[in-house]
C-alpha positions in Angstrom: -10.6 27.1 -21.3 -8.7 24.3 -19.7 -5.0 23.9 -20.8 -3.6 20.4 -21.4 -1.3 18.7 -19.2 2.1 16.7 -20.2 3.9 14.3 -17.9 6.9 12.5 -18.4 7.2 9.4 -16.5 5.0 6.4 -15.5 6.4 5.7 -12.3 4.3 6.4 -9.1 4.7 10.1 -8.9 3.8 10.4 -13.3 0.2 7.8 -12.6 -0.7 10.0 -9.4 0.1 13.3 -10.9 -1.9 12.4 -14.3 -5.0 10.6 -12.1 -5.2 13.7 -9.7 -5.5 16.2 -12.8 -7.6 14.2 -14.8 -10.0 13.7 -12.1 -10.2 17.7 -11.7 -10.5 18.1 -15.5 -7.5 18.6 -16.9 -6.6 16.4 -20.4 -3.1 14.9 -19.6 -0.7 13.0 -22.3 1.5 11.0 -20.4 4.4 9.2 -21.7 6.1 6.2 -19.9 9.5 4.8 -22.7 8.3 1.0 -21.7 8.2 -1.4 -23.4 10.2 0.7 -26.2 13.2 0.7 -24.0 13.8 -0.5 -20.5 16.1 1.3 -17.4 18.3 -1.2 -16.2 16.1 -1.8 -13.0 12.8 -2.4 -14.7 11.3 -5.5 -16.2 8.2 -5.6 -16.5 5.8 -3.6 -18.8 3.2 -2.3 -16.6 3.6 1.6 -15.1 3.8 2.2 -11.6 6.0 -0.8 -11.4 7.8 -1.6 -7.6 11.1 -2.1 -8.6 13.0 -3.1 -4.9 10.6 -4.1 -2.6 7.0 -4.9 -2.2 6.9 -3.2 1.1 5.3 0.8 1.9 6.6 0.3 4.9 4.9 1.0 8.4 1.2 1.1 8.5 0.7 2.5 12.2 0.5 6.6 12.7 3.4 6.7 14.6 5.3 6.4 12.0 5.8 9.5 9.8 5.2 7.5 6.9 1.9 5.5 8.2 0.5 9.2 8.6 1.5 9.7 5.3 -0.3 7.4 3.7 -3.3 7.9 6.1 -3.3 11.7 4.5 -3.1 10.6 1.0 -5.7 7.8 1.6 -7.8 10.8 3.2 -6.6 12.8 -0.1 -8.3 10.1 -2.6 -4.9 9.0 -3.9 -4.6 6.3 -6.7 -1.3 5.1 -5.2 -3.4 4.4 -1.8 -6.5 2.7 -4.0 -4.3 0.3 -5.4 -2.1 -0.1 -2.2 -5.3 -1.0 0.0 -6.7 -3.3 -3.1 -3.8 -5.5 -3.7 -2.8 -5.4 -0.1 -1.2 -8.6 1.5 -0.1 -10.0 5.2 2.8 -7.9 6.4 2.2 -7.6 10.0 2.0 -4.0 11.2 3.3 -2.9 7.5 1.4 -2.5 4.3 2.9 -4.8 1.3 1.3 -5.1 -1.9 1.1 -7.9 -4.8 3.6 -5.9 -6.9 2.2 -7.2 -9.8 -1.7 -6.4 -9.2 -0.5 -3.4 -7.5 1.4 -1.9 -10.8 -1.6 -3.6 -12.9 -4.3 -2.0 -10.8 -2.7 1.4 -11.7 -1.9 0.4 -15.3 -6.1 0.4 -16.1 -7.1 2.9 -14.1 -4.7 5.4 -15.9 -4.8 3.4 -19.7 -8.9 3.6 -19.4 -9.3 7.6 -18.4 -10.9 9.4 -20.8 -9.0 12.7 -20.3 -5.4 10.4 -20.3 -3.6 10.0 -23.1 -1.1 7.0 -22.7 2.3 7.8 -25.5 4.3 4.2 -24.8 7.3 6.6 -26.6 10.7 8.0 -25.1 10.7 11.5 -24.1 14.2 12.8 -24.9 13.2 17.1 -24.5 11.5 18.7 -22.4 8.7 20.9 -24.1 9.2 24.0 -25.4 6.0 25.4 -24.0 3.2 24.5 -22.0 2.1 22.8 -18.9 4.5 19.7 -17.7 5.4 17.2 -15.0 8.9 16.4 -14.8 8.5 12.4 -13.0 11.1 10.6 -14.7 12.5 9.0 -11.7 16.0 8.2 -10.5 17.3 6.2 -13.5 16.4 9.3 -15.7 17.5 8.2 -19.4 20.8 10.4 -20.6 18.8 11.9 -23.0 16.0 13.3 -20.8 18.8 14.1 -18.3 20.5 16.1 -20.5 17.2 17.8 -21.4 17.1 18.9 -17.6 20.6 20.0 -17.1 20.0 22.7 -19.4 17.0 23.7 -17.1 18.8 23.3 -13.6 22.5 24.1 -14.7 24.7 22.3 -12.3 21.7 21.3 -9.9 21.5 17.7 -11.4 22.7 15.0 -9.7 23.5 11.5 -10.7 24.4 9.9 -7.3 22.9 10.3 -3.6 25.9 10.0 -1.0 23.3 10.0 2.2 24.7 9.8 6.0 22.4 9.3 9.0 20.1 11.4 10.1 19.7 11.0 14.1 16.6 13.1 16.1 18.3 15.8 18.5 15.6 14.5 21.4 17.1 11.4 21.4 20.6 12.7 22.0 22.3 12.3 25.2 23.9 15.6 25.1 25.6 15.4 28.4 28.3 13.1 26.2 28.6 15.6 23.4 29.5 19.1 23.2 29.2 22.3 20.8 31.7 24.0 19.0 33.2 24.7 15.8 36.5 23.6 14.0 39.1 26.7 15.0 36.6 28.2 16.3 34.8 29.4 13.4 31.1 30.1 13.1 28.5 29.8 15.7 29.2 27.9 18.1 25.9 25.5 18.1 26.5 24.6 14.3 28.2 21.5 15.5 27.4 18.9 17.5 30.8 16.6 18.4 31.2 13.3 19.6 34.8 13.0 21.1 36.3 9.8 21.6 39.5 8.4 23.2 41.7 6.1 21.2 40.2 2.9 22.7 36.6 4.2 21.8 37.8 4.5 18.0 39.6 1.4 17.7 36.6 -0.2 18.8 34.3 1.8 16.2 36.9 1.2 13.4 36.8 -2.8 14.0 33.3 -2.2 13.9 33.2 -0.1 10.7 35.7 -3.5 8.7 33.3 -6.4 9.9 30.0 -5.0 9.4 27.8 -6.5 7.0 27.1 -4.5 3.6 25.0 -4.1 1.1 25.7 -5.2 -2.3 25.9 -3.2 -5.2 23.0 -3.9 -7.9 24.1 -4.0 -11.3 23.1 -0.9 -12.6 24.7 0.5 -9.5 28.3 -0.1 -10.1 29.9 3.3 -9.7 33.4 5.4 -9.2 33.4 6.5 -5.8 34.6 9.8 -5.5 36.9 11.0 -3.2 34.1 13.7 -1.2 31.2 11.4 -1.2 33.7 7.9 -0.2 31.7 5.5 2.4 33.2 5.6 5.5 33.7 1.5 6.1 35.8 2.0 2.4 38.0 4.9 4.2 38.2 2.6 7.3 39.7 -0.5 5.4 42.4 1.8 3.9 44.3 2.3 7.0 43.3 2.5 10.9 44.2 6.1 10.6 42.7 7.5 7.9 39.3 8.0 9.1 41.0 10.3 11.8 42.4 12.4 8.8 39.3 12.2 6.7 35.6 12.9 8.4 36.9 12.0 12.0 39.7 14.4 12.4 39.8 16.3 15.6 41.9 18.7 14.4 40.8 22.5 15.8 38.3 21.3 18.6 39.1 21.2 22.1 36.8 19.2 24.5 35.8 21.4 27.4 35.9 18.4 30.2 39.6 17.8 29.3 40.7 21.4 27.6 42.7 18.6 25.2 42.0 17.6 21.7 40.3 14.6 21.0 41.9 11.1 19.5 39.3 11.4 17.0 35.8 13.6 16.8 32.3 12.5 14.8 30.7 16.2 13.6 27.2 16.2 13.9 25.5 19.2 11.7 22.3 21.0 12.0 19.9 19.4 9.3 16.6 21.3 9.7 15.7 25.3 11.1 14.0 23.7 13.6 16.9 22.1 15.0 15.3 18.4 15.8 17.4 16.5 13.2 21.5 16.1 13.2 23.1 14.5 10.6 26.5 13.0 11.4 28.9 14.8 9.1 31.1 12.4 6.3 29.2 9.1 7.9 27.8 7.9 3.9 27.8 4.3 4.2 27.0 1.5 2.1 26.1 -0.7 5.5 23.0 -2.2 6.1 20.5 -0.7 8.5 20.3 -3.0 11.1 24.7 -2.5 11.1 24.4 1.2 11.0 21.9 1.5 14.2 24.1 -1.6 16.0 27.4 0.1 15.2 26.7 4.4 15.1 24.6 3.6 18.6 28.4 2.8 19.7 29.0 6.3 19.7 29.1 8.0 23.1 25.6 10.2 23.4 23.8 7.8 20.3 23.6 5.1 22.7 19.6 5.5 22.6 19.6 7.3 19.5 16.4 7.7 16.9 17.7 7.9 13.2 15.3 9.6 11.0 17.2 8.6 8.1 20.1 6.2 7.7 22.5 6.3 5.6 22.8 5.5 1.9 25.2 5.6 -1.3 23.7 4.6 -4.8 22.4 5.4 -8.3 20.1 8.4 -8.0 19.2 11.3 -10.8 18.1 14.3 -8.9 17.8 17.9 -8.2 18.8 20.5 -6.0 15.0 21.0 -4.9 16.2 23.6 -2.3 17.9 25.7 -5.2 15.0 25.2 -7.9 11.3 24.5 -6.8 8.7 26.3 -5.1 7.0 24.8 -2.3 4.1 23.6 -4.6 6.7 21.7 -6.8 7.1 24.3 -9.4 10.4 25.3 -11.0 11.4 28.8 -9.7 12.9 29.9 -12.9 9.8 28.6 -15.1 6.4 28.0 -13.3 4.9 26.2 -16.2 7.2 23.2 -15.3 6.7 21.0 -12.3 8.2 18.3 -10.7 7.4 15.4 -9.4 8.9 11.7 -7.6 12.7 10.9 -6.5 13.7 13.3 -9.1 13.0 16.3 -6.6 14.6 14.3 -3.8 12.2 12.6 -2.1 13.0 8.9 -0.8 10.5 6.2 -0.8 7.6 4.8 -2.5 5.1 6.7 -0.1 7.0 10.1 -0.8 7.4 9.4 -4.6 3.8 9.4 -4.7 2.6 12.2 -2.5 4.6 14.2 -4.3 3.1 12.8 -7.2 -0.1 14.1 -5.8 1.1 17.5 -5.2 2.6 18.4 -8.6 -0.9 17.1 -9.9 -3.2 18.8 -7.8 -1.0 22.1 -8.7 -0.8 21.5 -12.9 -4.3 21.3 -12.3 -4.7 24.6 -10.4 -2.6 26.1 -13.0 -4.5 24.5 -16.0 -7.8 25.7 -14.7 -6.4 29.3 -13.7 -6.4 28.3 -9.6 -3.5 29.6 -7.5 -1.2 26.5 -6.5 -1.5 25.8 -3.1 0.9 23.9 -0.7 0.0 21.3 2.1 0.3 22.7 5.6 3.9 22.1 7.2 2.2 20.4 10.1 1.0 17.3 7.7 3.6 14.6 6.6 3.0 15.6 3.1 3.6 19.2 3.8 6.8 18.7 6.5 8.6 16.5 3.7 7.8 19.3 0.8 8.8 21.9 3.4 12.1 20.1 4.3 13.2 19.4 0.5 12.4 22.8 -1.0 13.7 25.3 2.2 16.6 23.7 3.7 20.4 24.5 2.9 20.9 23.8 -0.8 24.5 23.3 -0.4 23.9 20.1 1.7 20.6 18.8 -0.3 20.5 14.9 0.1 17.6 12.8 -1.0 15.0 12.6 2.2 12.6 10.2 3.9 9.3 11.5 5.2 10.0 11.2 9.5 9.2 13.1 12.5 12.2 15.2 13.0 10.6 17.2 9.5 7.5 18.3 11.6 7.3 21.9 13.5 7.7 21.6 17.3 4.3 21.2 19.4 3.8 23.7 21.6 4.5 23.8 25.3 6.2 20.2 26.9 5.0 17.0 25.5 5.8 13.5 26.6 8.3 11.8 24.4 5.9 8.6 24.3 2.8 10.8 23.0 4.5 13.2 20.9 3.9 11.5 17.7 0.7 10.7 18.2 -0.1 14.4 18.8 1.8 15.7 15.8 -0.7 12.8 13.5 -3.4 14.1 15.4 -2.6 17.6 14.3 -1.5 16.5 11.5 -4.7 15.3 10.2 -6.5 18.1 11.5 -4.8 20.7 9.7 -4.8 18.0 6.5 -8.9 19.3 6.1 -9.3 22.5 5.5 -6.6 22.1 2.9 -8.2 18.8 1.5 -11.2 21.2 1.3 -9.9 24.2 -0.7 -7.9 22.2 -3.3 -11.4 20.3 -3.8 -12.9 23.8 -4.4 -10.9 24.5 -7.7 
């Protein structure tokens, strides 16, 4: 007998999840708390709605994310139906007609036979049975408080995100390794020494760049550990070099002196292809961050696989409390799904959307949950978000720097097109066992 499934949310991750185990059998009740009540973001009354932008983003395979949605069109996605159906002109990105994009979505899911659509708050989390957690990042209190008591101190109200910058694209001639005092293995740390001239210049940078404004259901206390850095810069010339830039126990080996002032980059991923530079949150706008962080000696020709970010976010600590198929470690009968578990994006909100459905279904129908392959886009992002170091978990963007090295020496220029191209290969045989079940 096939067990029911219950999802809370009817954002993109709660519509893919409910399509993706309906379509394998399962009976789903999903409840979305529009029209009833509203999050301060949303408007209109449709699920699925695009609340910032009308943009996926890149369309091409070398982009991490263009793969992406090539796997999940490959995958028979809902999310990539209605984004191909209600596509329009973006150049070499895919953009959507929000509106017959969140329509298109609203009937497919409202005229399923095996989806039952509760317009209804949820405010607890069920006592038993099968569930997708997918209530997005402006959970309600309520349903927030209903999840604390699942993941203890592991809930998160606010992303404080710094850059994230591809080791390849270092020049590591400029930087060097080493730990404050000494302390640690010595490749933990990346540093970026500068001379007093070199952070004047990055400071004047830092109070004239151009930011981005707060939304209203953004307004927020900044807290003193998670304070963006062009806010520490306008308090005083000096206090970045007492804060996140503070070369204090590090000796540069070309001079044996200490620095004027030091930029920590730290180890993101086991692989070791991604850095993220230590303390740099930021509420600057991209094309500022790349203009004014590329100032930095050894980023001159730096990649960023993530920049940086500071703003309204309710999520977990996925690394502390899911399983690699989206499943909560302390109680498999609960899944999650969307920028709940820390994925950033529309593409990742709904690929893992797919994945928590796929697996309820598994569950439902007595199947063994299976995980993507770490070699596809969808699998390197689940990977990343449910293995790395829980006690620096920030929200992540599917890129690159997630994916296992290729073998032997590749050329930087085709290096991306041979991780899609293995990517995609390795996306069949798993397309073809969780088609089996």
């Amino acid at each position: 007998m096939t067990n029911s499934l219950t999802i809370i949310g009817g954002g993109l991750a709660g519509c893919e999840a409910a399509w993706q185990a309906a379509i394998r059998g399962v009976p789903v009740v999903l409840h979305e708390m529009k029209p009833d009540r509203f999050s301060p973001a949303h408007h209109s009354p449709l699920l699925a709605e695009l609340v910032c932008s009308n943009s996926l983003r890149g369309a091409d395979l070398a982009n991490a994310v263009g793969l992406l949605k090539e796997e999940l069109r490959r995958l028979g996605s809902l999310f990539m139906q209605a984004a191909d159906a209600t596509k329009v002109p973006a150049g070499g990105a895919l953009a959507v007609d929000r509106d017959q994009f969140a329509a298109f979505i609203t009937e497919q899911i409202a005229s399923h036979p095996l989806i039952t659509l509760v317009r209804a708050e949820a405010t607890e989390i069920p006592a038993e049975g099968l569930t997708v957690i997918a209530s997005g990042p402006l959970t309600s209190d309520a349903l927030a408080a209903g999840i604390s008591r699942l993941t203890g101190d592991y809930l998160y109200f606010y992303d404080a995100i710094a850059p994230i910058v591809e080791a390849s694209s270092l020049d590591m001639a400029k930087l060097f390794r080493a730990s404050r005092y000494g302390k640690g293995d010595s490749d933990d740390y990346l540093n970026i020494p500068l001379d007093e001239a070199g952070y004047n210049a990055f400071v004047d940078a830092l109070l004239a760049a151009e930011k981005v404004p707060a939304r209203d259901f953004e307004k927020m206390v900044h807290f003193e550990g998670c304070m963006p850095i062009e806010e520490l810069a306008a308090r005083g010339r000096e206090t970045l070099r007492f804060g996140p830039m503070k070369p204090v126990g590090l000796t540069d080996p070309r001079t044996g002196a200490e620095p004027h002032a030091v930029v920590q980059l730290r180890l993101e991923n086991r692989e070791g292809t991604l850095y993220n530079l230590v303390g740099f949150q930021t509420k600057l706008t991209w094309p500022e961050q790349r203009r004014i962080f590329s100032m930095l000696p050894g980023l001159e020709q730096a990649e960023f696989a993530r920049l940086g970010s500071l703003h309204r976010n309710t999520f977990i600590n996925a690394p502390a409390l899911l399983t690699p198929t989206f499943q909560l470690s302390s109680e498999p009968r609960i899944l999650f799904a969307g920028q709940i578990t820390g994925v950033e994006g529309y593409v990742e909100s709904a690929g893992s959307g797919f994945l928590a459905g796929i697996n309820a279904a598994r569950i439902a129908t007595g199947a063994v949950p299976l995980p993507p392959p770490p070699t596809t886009a969808l699998g390197a992002l689940v990977n990343h978000i449910t293995t790395c170091d829980p006690a620096h978990f920030q929200p992540m963007n599917v890129n690159y720097g997630l994916f296992p090295p290729l073998p032997g020496r590749v050329h930087k220029k085709e290096r991306r097109a041979r991780l899609a191209e293995r990517a995609l290969a390795d996306l069949a045989p798993w397309q073809a066992e969780i088609a089996s079940a």
